[in-house]
N, C-alpha and C positions, 0 to 999 in steps of 0.2 A: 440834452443841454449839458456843457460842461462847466463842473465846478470849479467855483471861484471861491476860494477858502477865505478870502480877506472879509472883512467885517464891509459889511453890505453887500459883497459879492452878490447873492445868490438874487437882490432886489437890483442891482444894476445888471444883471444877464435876463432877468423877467421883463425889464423894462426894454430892450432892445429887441426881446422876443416877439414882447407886444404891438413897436412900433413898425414892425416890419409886415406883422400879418395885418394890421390897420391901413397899412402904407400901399399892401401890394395883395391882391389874392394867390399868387405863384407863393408868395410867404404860406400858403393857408395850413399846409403842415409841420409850422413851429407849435402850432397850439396843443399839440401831443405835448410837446416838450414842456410845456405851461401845464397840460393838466397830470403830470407825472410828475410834478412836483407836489400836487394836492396830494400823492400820497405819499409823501417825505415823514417820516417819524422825528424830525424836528418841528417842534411849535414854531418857530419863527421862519423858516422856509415857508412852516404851512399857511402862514399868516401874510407872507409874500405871497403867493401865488393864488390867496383867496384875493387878494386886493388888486392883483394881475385881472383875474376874472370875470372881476367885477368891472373895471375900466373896460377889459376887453366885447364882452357880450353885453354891458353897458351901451358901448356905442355901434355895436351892432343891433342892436335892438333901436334904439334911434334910428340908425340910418335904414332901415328896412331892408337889412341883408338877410334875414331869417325867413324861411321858407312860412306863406301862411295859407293854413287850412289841415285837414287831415294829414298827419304827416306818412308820405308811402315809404317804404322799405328802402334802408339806403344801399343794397345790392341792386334791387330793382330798378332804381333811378340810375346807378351807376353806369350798369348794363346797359341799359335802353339807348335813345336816340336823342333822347330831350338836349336841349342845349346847353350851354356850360354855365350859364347863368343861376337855369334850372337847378342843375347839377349842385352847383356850390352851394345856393342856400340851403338844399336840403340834406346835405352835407355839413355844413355848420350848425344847422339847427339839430342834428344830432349831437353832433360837438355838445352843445347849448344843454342838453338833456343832461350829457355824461358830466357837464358838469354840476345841475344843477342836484344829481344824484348824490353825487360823493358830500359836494356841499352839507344835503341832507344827513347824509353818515360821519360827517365832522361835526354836527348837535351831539354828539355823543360821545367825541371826544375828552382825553382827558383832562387837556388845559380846559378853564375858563375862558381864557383870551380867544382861544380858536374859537369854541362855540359861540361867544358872542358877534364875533365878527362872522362867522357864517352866517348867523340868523338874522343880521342886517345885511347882509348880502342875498340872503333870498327873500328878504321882504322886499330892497333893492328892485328886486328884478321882477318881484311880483307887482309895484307901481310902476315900473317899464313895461310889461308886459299889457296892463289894462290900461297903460296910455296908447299902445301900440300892439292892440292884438294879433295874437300866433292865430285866431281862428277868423273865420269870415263871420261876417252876421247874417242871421236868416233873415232880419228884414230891417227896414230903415230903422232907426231908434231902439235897437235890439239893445239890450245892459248888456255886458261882455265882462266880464272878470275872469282872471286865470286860475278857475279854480281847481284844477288838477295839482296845479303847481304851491298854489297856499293849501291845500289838505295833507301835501307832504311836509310842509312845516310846522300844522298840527301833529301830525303821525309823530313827528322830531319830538314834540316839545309831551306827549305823551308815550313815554318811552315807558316798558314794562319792567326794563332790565336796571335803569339810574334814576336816582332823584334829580330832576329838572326843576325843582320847584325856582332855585334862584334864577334860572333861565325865563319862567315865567311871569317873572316880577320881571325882568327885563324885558320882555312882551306885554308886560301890562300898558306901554305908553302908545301903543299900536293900538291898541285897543280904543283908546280913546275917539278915533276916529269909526267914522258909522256904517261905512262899509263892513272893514276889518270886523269891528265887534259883530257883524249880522253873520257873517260867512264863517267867524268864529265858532259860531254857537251851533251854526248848520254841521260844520266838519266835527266838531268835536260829539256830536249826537250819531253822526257816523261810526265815528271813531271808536266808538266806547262801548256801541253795540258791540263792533266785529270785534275789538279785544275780548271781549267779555263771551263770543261765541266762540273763539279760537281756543282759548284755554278754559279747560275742567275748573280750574283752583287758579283763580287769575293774581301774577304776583301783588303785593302791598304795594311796590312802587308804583305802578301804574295809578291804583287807586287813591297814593297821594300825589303825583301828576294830574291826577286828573281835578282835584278840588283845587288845587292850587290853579290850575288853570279859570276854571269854573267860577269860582270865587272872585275872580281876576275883573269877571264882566260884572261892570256898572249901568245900567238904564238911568237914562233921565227919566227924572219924574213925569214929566211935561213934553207935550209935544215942540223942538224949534221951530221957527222959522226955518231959519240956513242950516244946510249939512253939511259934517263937518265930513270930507271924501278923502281917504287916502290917496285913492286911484284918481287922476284928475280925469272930466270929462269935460268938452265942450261945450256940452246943454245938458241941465237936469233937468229926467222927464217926472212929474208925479205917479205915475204909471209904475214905476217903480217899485216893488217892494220895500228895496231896501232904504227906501227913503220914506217911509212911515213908521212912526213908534207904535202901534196899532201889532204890522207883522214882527219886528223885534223882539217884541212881549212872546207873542206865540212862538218864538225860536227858542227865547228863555226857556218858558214852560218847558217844550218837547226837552232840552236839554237837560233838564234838571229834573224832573221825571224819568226819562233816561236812566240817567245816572243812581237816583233813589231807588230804581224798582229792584235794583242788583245787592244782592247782598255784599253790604261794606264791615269793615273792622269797625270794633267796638268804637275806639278810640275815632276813628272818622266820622259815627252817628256822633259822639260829641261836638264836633268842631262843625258839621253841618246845623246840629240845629244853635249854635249861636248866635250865627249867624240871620237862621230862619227868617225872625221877624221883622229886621228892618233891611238885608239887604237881597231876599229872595221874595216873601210872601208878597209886599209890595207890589211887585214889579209882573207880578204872575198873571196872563189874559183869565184867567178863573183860577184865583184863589181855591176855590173850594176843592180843588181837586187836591191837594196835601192834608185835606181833614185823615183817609187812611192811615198815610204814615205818620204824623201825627199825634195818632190813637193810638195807632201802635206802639209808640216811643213809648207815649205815656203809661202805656201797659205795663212797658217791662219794668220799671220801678228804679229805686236808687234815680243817681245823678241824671240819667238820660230824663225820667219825667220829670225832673226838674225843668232841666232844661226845656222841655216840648211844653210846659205851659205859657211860654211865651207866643207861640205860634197861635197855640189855643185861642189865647184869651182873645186875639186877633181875629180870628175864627168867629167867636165865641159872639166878641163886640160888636163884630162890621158887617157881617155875612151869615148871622144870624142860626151858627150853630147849635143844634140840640144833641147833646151829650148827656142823659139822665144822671149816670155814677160820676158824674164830675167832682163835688163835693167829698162822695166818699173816697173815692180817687184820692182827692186831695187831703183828707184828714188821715188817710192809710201811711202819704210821705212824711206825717209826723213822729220822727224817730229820732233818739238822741243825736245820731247822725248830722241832721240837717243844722248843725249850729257849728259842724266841723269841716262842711263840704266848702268847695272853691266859689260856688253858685250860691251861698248861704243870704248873699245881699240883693242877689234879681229874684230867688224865691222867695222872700217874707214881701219884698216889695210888690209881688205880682199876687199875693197871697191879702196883703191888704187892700187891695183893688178889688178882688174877688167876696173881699167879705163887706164892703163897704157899701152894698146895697141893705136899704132898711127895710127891702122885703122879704128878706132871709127869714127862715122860721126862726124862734129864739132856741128852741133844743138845738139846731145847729149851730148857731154862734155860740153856743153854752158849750159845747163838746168843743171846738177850738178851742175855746179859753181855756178848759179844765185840762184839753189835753196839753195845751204849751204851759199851762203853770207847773204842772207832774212833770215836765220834762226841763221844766229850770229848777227843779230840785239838786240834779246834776249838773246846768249847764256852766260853763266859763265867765267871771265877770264882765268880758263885752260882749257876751252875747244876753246877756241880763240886762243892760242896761239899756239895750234893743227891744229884749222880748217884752218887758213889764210894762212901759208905755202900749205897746201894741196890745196887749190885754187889758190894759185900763179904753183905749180906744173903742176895743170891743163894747164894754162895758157903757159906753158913752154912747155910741150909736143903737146900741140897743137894748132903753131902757128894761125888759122884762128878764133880763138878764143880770139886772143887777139884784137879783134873789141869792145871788152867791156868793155876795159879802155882806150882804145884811137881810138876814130873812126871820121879824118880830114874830110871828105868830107860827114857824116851825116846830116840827117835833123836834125831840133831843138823839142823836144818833151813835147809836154805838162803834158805827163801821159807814165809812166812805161807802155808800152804794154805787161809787161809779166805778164801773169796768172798764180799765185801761186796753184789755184784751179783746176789745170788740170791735171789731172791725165797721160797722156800721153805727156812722153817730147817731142816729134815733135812735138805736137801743142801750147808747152807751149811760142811758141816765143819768147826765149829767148834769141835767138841769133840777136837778134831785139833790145835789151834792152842793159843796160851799169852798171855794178857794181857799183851803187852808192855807195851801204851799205859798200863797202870800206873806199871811201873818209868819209863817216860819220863816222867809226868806228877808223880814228886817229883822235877824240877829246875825244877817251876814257877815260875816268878817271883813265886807270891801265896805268905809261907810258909801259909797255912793250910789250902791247895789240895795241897803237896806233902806236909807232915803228915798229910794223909788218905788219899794215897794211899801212902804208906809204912808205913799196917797192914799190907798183905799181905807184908811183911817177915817180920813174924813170927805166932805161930799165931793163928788166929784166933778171940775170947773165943766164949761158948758164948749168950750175950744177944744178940741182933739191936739195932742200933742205930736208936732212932724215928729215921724222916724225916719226920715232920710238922711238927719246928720249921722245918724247913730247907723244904717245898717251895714256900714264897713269898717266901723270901728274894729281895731285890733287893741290887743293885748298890749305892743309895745305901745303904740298911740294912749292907752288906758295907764301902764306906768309913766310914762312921758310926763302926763299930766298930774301927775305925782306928784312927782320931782319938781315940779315948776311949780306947785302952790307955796303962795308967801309963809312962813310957820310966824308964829308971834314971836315979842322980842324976848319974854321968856326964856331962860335956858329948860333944854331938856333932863329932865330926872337921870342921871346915870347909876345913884347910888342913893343909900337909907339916908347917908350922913354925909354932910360935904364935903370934898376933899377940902386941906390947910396945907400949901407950903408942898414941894417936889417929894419931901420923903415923908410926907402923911402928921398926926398928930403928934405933941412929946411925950405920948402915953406910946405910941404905934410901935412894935417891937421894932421897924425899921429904925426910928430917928431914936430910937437907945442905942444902937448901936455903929450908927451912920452918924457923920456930918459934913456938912458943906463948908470949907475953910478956904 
């Protein structure tokens, strides 16, 4: 094809290229000329000649000029005898191939504008294709999808070598439809095996490629009525896989299992189990099979078992998980830490859920309480004004606990008998010990801080007090509200004696030797 340097040039000589091989099959060999443009190191050629290809294998896929069934070798066809008819569709349908290859290899391009327009160009041709299948069907009512052809669009969009993720949020709207998301989840559990056996040390990008994709599918809750079909068909059969949310579910699962059983970056267990409990556990044909990793998380300590007692509790509540060290587990992530972490508001809240049954033994609600009052000796004033309701709460749902702000008939103690260093609340003795670190913490310096904690002064009301306004409370929100209370009309004290007049008293060594004239 020859260049035309004028501004559209290169899109009015694709156009004429196009109309010619459309027009006539003697044209059949301009379409070199079109796909040799797809390798143009200009984004905007490339972006002509993806939009050329699109029109062009567009309506050849309509009109059923593409060779269908197994495709044979296009020397062999060449060679032989068959007729010209034969000939050219199998002749074009490689064309169709080499281009929807390169297509492929423009996901990875540098522009944006190209990749996105390629990956609507082969999803394009992926609903052309299962309107108008390249293969026969083996029997009447056979489901047909192209799915040679959408695995290589997965393969694109799970690249080892670039972050795809904004590509995948661009693919998220595909998804929406129930095909796309079912074939989704089958390719990408292919996908992620074979990356994952190809390379020793498999790169980072792939593995945030791949949650970002992952992440991407949403299950309805509920089964619909009507599906929603990318690929149009003529009659949905119920026969169908892909038209039950029953197998979807089991796609999810294999995919996401899959994906878990691989060792990921640190930072990636974070961001999966965030997620965990409302938009993968859910959705899972057996829940229970994430109790391992799960446990595991919660093993390793710090922020990750923060994070995995959300799954747990899920676990824990629905499906009737038996985890004996749960508790000590959980009294173990109490460390001055947990009042500075990012997750500081879904753990106290999933942690007062936890304690909120009254069939707890009282040594263990006693070892909470002693251990979060010893650890607001230290803590920040919004994280005090959180924790000390939630230890009076304790305190409330479990009266035999309150022996540890008021206990008449104790001995006199020379030494705190509770061991902050024991790993196991039954032998932390705590229910031995008395909330000091209360009474110490109303001579607080914040009043609002020692107000709280001077409830346990006297009795304590019969209503639990919510910590849900308070569990994200920050520091500036806490000055904020400073600054915003009414002060009385009083003035404030600045000095012993009050100031008289700009240069002070007529005793004031100033106004002896100053004046205002």
């Amino acid at each position: 094809m020859e260049r035309d340097p004028s501004p559209g040039g290169a899109r009015r000589a694709l156009g004429r290229l196009l109309e010619a091989v459309l027009a006539s099959r003697r044209e059949a060999n301009a379409v070199f000329d079109i796909l040799a443009v797809l390798q143009s190191e200009d984004p905007e050629e490339t972006q002509e000649a993806v939009r050329a290809c699109s029109r062009l294998f567009g309506a050849l896929l309509e009109r059923g000029e593409l060779f269908v069934g197994q495709l044979p070798s296009e020397d062999t066809v060449m060679a032989g005898s068959q007729g010209a008819t034969r000939k050219y569709k199998v002749w074009m349908r490689h064309r169709y191939h080499s281009c929807c290859n390169r297509l492929r290899e423009l996901l990875a391009h540098s522009s944006f504008e190209v990749k996105e327009l390629a990956l609507s160009t082969l999803m394009k041709f992926v609903q052309l294709e299962g309107a108008h299948p390249l293969e026969k069907p083996k029997w009447e009512g056979n489901y047909l999808f192209p799915r040679q052809l959408f695995k290589s669009v997965v393969e694109g969009l799970l690249s080892p070598e670039e972050d795809h993720s904004l590509l995948a949020s661009r693919f998220q709207e595909y998804l929406e439809h129930d095909d796309i998301r079912y074939h989704t989840m089958q390719a990408a559990t292919g996908v992620v095996g074979q990356v994952a056996d190809r390379y020793p040390e498999v790169p980072p990008a792939f593995w945030n490629n791949a949650f970002a994709l992952l992440s991407a599918v949403s299950l309805p809750c509920q089964e619909v009525s009507s599906s929603s079909f990318y690929v149009k068909h003529a009659e949905l059969s119920h026969k169908w896989k892909v038209a039950h949310l029953k197998e979807h579910k089991k796609a999810f699962q294999l995919m996401w299992l899959g994906f878990l059983k691989h060792k990921l970056p640190l930072r990636l267990y974070k961001k999966v189990l965030v997620i965990m409990h409302d938009a993968i556990l859910p959705h899972l044909a057996q829940p229970t099979l994430m109790i391992d990793f799960l446990t595991r998380a919660y093993d390793v300590g710090g922020a990750i078992s923060l994070l995995a007692l959300n799954g747990l509790f899920i676990l824990i509540h629905k499906h009737n998980l038996e985890y004996p060290d749960f508790y000590r587990k959980l009294y173990g992530l109490l460390d001055p830490s947990v009042f500075h972490v990012k997750y500081r508001a879904r753990f106290f809240h999933l942690a007062d859920l936890f304690l909120s049954s009254s069939h707890l033994p009282a040594y263990l609600v006693a070892a909470f309480a002693k251990r979060l009052s010893r650890l607001a000796l230290t803590a920040p004033p919004e994280a005090l004004l959180m924790v000390l309701p939630f230890i009076c709460n304790l305190l409330r749902r479990h009266p035999a606990c309150r022996v540890l702000v008021h206990r008449p008939l104790g001995p006199e103690l020379d030494a705190d008998p509770y061991d902050p260093a024991e790993e196991d609340p039954a032998k932390s003795r705590a229910l031995e010990s008395s909330l000091w670190e209360l009474q110490t913490l109303q001579r607080h310096y914040h009043p609002e801080v020692s107000q709280a904690a001077s409830v346990i002064n006297q009795a304590l009301s019969v209503p639990e007090t919510s910590i849900a306004p308070l569990l994200e409370l920050t520091a500036f929100e806490v000055f904020e509200r400073d600054l915003k209370k009414k002060r009385g009309q009083e003035p404030v004290p600045l000095e012993f004696l009050p100031a008289q007049g700009l240069l002070g008293r007529q005793d004031d060594l100033c106004a002896q030797h100053f004046t205002l004239s």
